[in-house]
C-alpha positions in Angstrom: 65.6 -0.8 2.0 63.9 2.1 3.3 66.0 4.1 6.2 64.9 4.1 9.4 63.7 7.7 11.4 67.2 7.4 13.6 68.9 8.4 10.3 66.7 11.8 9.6 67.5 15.1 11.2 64.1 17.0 12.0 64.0 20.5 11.9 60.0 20.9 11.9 57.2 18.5 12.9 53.2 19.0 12.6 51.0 16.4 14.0 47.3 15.8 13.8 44.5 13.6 14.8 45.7 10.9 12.7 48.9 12.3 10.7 52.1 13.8 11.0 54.1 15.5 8.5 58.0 16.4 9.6 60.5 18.1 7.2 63.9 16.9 7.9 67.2 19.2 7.9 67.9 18.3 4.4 64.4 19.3 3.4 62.6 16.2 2.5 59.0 16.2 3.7 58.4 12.7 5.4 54.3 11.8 6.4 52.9 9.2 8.0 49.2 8.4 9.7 46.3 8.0 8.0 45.7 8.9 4.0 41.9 8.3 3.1 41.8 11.4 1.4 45.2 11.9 0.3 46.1 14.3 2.6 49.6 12.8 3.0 50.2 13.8 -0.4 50.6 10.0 -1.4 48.5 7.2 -3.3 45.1 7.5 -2.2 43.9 4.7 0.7 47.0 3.7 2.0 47.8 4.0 5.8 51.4 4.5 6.7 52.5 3.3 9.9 56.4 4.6 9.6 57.3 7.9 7.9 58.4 8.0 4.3 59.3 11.0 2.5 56.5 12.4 0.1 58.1 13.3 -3.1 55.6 15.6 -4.4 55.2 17.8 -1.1 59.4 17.8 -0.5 59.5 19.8 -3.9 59.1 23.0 -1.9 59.9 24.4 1.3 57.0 25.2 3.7 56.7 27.5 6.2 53.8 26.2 8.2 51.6 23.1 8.1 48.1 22.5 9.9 46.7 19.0 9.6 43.3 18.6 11.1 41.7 14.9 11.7 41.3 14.4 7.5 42.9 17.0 5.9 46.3 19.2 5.8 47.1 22.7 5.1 50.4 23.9 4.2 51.9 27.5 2.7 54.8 27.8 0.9 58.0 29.7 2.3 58.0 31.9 -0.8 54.7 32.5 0.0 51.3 31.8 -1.6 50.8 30.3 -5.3 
């Protein structure tokens, strides 16, 4: 059973036309909104309507997101790959 958004601790949170992306204290990165082009980092198509943590994108730290109205944007906090 997936944990509800009481249980998380945010320490950043990005928003955009249709998506927000919000790295909790721990440092999972959890998305949700709109994800027609993948810019959730998640399977391609689906919408999510309550956060879930993105496993790929919580395998770093980020410094910064930007998330426009069908893409995202993020850099790393050890800088650019």
């Amino acid at each position: 059973m997936a944990k509800s958004c009481s249980y998380y601790s945010f320490v950043q949170v990005w928003a955009g036309s249709y998506n927000t992306v919000a790295v909790t204290e721990s440092g999972e990165v959890m998305v949700c909104g709109l994800n027609n082009y993948n810019q959730m980092g998640l399977a391609e198509g689906l919408t999510f309507y309550m956060p879930v943590v993105s496993p790929d994108l919580s395998k770093r730290r980020w410094q910064g997101v930007a998330i426009g109205q069908h893409h995202a944007v993020a850099q790393v906090a050890e800088g650019v790959d």
